[in-house]
C-alpha positions as CSV (number, residue, x, y, z in Angstrom):
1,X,-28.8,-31.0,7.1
2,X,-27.7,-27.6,7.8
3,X,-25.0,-26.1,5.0
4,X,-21.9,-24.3,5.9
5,X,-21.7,-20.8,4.9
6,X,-18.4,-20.3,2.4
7,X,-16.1,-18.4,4.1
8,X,-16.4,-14.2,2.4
9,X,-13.4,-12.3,2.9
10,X,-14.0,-8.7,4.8
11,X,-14.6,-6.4,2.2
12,X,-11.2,-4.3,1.5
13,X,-11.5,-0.5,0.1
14,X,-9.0,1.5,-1.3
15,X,-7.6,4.0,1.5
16,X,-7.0,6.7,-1.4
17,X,-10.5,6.2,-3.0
18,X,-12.0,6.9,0.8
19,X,-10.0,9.8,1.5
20,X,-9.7,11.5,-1.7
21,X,-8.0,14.3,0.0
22,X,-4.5,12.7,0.9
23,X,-2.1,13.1,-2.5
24,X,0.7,10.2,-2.7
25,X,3.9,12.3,-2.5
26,X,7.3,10.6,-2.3
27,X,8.2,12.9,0.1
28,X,5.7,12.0,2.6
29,X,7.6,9.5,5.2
30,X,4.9,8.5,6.8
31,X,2.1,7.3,4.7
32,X,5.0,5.9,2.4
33,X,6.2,3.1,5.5
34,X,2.5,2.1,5.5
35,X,3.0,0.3,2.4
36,X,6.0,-0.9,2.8
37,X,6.6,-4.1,4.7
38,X,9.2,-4.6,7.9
39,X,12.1,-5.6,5.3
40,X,11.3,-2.2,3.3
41,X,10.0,-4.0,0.2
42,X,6.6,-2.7,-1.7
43,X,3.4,-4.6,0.3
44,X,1.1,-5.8,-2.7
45,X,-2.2,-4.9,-3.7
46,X,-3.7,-8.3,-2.2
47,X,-2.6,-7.4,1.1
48,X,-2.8,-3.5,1.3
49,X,-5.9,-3.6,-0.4
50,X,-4.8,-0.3,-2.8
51,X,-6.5,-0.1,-6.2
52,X,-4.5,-0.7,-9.0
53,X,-4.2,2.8,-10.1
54,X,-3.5,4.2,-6.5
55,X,-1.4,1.3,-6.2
56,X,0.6,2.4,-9.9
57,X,1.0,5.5,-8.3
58,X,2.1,4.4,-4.7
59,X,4.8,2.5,-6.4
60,X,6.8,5.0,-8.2
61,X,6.3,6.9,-5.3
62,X,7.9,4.8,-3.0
63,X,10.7,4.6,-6.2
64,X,11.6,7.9,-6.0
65,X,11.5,8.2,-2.2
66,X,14.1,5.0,-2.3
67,X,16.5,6.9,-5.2
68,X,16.2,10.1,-3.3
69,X,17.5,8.5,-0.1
70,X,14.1,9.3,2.0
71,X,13.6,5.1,2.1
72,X,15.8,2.4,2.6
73,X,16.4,-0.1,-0.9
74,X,16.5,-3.0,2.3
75,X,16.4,-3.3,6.1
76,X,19.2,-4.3,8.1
């Protein structure tokens, strides 16, 4: 009889570790909405697939872009 293979998940990598040359600035609109999802909320590490320093970071980022009125608290 012939096994099944298990199924792997595709390997994720952190999209700051590979590009080491883009900062996370809460001023910087459009890398910001990348991790957020459509009802503005903070998309976890699981799904993003953000280290959990980068993702520490990405966080308060998005934080202060929401208290400095640059990102919406919730959609509408």
């Amino acid at each position: 009889m012939q096994m099944q293979k298990k199924y792997q998940p595709k390997q994720r990598h952190c999209f700051f570790c590979v590009n080491k040359n883009v900062p996370i600035d809460y001023k910087d609109m459009p890398l910001l909405r990348r991790f957020t999802s459509s009802f503005a909320k903070i998309v976890p590490r699981k799904r993003s697939g953000v280290c959990a320093g980068h993702q520490r970071k990405l966080s308060l980022s998005i934080k202060r872009a929401r208290i400095m009125a640059l990102l919406p608290f919730i959609q509408q």
